[in-house]
VEXROLUM-208646 format. One record per residue (C-alpha): residue number from 0; residue in one letter; x, y, z. Coordinates in steps of 0.25 Angstrom, whole numbers, plus 2048, in hexadecimal, padded with zeros to 3 digits. Each point is the difference from the previous one (the first is absolute). Layout:
// VEXROLUM-208646
(NUM; "a"; (X; Y; Z)),
...
***
This chain:
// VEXROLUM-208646
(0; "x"; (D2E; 562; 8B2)),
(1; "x"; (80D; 807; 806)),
(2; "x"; (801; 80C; 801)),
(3; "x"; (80A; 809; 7F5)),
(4; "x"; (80C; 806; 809)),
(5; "x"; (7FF; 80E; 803)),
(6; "x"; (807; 80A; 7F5)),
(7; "x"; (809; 80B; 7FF)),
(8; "x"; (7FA; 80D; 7F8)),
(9; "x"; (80B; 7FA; 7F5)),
(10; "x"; (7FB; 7F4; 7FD)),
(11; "x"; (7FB; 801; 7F2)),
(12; "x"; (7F0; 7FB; 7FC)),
(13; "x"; (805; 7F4; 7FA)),
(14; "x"; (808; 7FA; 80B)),
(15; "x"; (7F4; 801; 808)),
(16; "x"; (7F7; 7F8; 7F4)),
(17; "x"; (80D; 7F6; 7FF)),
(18; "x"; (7FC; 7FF; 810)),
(19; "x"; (7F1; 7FC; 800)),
(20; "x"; (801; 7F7; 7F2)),
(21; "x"; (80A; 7F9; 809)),
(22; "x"; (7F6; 7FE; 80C)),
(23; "x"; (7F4; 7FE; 7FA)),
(24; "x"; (806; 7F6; 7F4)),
(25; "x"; (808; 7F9; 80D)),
(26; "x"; (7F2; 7FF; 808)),
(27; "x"; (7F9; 7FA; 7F3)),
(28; "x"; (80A; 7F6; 7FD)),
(29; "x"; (801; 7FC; 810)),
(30; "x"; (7F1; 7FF; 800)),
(31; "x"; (7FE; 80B; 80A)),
(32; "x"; (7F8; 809; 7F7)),
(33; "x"; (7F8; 7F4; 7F8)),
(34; "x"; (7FA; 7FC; 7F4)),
(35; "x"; (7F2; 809; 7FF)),
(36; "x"; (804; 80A; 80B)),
(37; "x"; (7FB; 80D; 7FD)),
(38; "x"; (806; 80D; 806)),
(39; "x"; (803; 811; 7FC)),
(40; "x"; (809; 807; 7FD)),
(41; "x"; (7FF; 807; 80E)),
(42; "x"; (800; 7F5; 809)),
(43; "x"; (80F; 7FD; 7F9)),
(44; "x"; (803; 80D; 801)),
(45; "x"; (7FE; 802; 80F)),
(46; "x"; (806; 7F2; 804)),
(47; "x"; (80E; 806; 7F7)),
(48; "x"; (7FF; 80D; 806)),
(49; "x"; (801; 805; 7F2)),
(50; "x"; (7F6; 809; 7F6)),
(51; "x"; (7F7; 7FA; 7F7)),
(52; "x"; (808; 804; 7F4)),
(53; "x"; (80C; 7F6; 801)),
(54; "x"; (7F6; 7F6; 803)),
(55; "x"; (7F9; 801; 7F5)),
(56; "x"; (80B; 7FE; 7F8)),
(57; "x"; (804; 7F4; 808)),
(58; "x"; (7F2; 7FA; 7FE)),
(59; "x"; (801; 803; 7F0)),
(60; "x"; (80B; 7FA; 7FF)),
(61; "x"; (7FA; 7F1; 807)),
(62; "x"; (7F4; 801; 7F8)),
(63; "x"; (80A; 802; 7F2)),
(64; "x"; (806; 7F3; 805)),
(65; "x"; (7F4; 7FA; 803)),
(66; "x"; (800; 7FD; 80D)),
(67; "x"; (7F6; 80C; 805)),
(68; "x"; (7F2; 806; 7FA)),
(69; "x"; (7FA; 80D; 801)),
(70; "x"; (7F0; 802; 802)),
(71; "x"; (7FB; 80F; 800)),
(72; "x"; (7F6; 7FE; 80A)),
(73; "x"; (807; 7F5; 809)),
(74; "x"; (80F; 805; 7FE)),
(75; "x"; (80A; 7F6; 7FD)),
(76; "x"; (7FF; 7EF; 801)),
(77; "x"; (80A; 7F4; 800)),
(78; "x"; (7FE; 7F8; 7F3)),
(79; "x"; (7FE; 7F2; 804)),
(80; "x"; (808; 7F5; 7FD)),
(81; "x"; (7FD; 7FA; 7F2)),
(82; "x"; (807; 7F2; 800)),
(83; "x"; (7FA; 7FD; 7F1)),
(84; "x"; (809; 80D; 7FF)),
(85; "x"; (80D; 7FB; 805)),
(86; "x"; (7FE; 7F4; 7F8)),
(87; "x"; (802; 805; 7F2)),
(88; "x"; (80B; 808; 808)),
(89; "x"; (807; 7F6; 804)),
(90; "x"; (7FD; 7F9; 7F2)),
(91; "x"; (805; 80C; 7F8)),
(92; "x"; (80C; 7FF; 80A)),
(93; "x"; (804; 7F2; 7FC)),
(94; "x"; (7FF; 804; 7F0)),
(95; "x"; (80B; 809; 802)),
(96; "x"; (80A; 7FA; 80B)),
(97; "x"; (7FE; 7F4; 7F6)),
(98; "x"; (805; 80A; 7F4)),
(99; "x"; (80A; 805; 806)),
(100; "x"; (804; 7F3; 804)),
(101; "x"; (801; 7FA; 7F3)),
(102; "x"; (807; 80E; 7FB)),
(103; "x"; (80C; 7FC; 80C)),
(104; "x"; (801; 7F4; 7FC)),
(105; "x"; (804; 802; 7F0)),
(106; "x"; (807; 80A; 802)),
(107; "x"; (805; 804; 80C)),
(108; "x"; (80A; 80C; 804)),
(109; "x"; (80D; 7FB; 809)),
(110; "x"; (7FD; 804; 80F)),
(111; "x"; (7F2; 802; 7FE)),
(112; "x"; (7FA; 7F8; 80B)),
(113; "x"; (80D; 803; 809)),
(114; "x"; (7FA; 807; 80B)),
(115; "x"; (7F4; 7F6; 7FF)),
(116; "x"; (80A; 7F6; 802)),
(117; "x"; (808; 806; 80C)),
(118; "x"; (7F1; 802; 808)),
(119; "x"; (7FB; 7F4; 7FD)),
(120; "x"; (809; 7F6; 7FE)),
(121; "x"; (802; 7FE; 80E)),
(122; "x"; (805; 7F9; 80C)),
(123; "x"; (7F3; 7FD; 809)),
(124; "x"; (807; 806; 80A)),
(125; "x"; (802; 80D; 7F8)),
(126; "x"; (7F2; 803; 7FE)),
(127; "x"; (7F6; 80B; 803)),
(128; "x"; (7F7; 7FB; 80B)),
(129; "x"; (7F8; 80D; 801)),
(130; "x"; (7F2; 800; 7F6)),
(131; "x"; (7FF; 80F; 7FF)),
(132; "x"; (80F; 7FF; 7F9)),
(133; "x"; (7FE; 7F4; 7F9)),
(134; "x"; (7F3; 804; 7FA)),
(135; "x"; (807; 80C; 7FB)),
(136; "x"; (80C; 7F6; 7FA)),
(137; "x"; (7F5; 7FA; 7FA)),
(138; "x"; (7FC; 80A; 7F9)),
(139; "x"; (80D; 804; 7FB)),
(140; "x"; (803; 7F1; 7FC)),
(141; "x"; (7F7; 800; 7F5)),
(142; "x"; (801; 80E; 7FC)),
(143; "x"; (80D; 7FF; 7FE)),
(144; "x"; (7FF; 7F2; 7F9)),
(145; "x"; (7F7; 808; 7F5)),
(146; "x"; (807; 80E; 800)),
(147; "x"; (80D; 7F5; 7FD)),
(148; "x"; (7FA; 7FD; 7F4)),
(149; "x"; (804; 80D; 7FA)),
(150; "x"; (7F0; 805; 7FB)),
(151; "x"; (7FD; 80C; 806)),
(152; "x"; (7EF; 801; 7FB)),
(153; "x"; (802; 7F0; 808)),
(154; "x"; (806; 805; 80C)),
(155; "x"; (7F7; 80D; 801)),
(156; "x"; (7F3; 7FA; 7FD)),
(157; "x"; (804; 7F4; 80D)),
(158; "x"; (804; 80C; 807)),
(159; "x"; (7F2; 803; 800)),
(160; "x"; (7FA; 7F3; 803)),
(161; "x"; (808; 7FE; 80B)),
(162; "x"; (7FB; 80F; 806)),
(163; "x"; (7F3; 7FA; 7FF)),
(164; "x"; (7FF; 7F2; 808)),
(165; "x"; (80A; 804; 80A)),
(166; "x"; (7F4; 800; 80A)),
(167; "x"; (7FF; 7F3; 800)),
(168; "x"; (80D; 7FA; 7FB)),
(169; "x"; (808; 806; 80E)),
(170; "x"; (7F7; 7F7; 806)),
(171; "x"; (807; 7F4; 7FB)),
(172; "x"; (80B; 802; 80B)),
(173; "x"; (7F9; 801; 80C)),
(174; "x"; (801; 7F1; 802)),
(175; "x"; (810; 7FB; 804)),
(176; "x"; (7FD; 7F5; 7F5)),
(177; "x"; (7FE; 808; 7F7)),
(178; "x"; (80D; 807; 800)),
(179; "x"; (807; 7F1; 7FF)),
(180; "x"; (7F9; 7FD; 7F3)),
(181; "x"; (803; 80E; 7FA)),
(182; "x"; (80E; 7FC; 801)),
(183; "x"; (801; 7F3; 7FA)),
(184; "x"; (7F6; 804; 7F7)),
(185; "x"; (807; 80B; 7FC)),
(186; "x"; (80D; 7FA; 7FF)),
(187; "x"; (7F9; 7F4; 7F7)),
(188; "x"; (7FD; 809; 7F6)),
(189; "x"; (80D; 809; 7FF)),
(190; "x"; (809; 7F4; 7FE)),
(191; "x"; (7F7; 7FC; 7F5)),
(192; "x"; (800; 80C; 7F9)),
(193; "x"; (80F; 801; 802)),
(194; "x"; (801; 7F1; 7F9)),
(195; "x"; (7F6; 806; 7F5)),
(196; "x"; (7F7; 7F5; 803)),
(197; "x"; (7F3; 809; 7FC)),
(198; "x"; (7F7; 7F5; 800)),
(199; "x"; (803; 7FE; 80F)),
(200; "x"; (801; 80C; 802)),
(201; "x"; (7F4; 804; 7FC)),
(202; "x"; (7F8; 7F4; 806)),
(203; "x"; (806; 805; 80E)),
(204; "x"; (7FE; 80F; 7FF)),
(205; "x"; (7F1; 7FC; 7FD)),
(206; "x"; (7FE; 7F6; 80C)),
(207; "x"; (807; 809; 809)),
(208; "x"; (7F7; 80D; 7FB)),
(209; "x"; (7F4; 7F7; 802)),
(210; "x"; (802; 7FC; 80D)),
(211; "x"; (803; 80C; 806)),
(212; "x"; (7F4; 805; 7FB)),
(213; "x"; (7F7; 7F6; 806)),
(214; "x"; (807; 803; 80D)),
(215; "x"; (7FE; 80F; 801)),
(216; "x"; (7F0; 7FF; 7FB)),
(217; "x"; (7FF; 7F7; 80D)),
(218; "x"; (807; 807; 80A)),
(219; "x"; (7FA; 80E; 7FC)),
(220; "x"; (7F3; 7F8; 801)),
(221; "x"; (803; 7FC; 80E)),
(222; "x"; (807; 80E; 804)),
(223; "x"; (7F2; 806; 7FB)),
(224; "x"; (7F7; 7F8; 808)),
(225; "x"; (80B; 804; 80D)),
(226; "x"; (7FF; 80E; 7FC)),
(227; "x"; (7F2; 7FF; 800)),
(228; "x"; (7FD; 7F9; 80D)),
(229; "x"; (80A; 80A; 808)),
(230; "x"; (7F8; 80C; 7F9)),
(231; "x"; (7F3; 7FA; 805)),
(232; "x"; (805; 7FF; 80E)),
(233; "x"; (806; 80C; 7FF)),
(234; "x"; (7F2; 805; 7FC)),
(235; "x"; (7F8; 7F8; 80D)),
(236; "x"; (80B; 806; 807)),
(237; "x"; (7FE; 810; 800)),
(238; "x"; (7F3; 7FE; 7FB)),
(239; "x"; (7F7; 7F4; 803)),
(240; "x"; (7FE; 800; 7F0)),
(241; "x"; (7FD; 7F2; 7FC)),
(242; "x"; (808; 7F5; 7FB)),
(243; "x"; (7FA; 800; 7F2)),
(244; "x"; (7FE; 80F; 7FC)),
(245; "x"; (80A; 804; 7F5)),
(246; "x"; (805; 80D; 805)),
(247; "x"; (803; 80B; 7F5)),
(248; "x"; (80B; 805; 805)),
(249; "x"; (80C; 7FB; 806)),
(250; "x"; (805; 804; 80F)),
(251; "x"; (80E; 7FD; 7FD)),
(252; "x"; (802; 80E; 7F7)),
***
């Protein structure tokens, strides 16, 4: 895990707990603290040169989110992944990008989808190459595609979904293919809500959601057997631990 920067005196206690949530949620969602890791609260605390109070409320905050669990005896545990889980997820997700969808398309406000238009609706020449940027236009794309359908209780319930499978669905844009298809895909489905053709709309919002989900269950897959792998020869490395012992706590914090 690397390290939170030194501080000055002035710093307030809940910059310094903005600080590790970011690490430690960073190290999960790159796979350097994995699925199962177990660790305490004072093994973060010394690698962020920071007291155990901020860290606390750094952990808290994970395990709220559902990223983290806490143990009394045996301190704090990454949840593993649950990909029946993300599936009703991703499932949920549909049901209300597919409402909001059909709420556009009957009735919708002028320049609603003119932003979306302006990023997506692209030259190939124009676009963003970069998957950590796209991802997050990803992100925006369809946030903003439901929040344009003008029902707050819509938007702020996908809000929520979307916090929740961001751990996987980032993944999507780690492959330069990927990226290409988010763009046509994407530009596919804004001109047929722009036309009002919900039906198509909807069919391509759906297929486009789908896929995307397949692709991030098997790259994370693949990323954790990596991850695993470079952790056991890490572990034959320094210690001459065998290849298949589980370790209980993770090196990398």
């Amino acid at each position: 895990m690397t390290r939170v920067p030194k501080t000055s005196g002035s710093y307030r206690r809940d910059n310094l707990a903005d600080a590790v949530y970011a690490q430690v949620k960073a190290d999960i969602f790159d796979f350097r603290l994995l699925p199962g890791a177990r660790f305490s609260e004072n093994e973060v605390a010394s690698r962020s040169r920071v007291s155990r109070t901020p860290v606390r409320e750094a952990l808290m905050r994970l395990a709220h989110e559902g990223y983290l669990k806490v143990h009394a005896k045996s301190g704090w545990r990454v949840c593993p992944l649950d990909f029946a889980q993300y599936d009703h997820l991703y499932d949920f997700r549909i049901v209300l990008e597919l409402a909001a969808v059909q709420k556009l398309c009957a009735d919708m406000a002028d320049g609603a989808l003119d932003e979306l238009r302006a990023t997506w609706l692209v030259r190939p020449s124009a676009r963003i190459t970069e998957g950590t940027k796209v991802a997050r236009m990803d992100e925006e794309f369809h946030t903003s595609l439901v929040a344009a359908a003008g029902n707050p209780e819509l938007a702020r319930v996908h809000h929520d979904i979307t916090e929740r499978i961001r751990i996987l669905r980032r993944l999507d844009f780690t492959h330069p293919e990927r990226i290409i298809y988010t763009y046509r895909e994407h530009a596919e489905i804004l001109r047929a809500v722009l036309a009002r053709k919900a039906a198509r709309a909807a069919k391509l919002l759906r297929t486009h959601i789908e896929t995307s989900k397949a692709m991030v269950q098997r790259i994370t897959l693949h990323r954790l057997q990596l991850a695993h792998l470079d952790a056991q020869m890490t572990d034959n490395g320094g210690g001459g631990r065998r290849p298949n012992q589980s370790r209980r706590r993770s090196s990398l914090l």
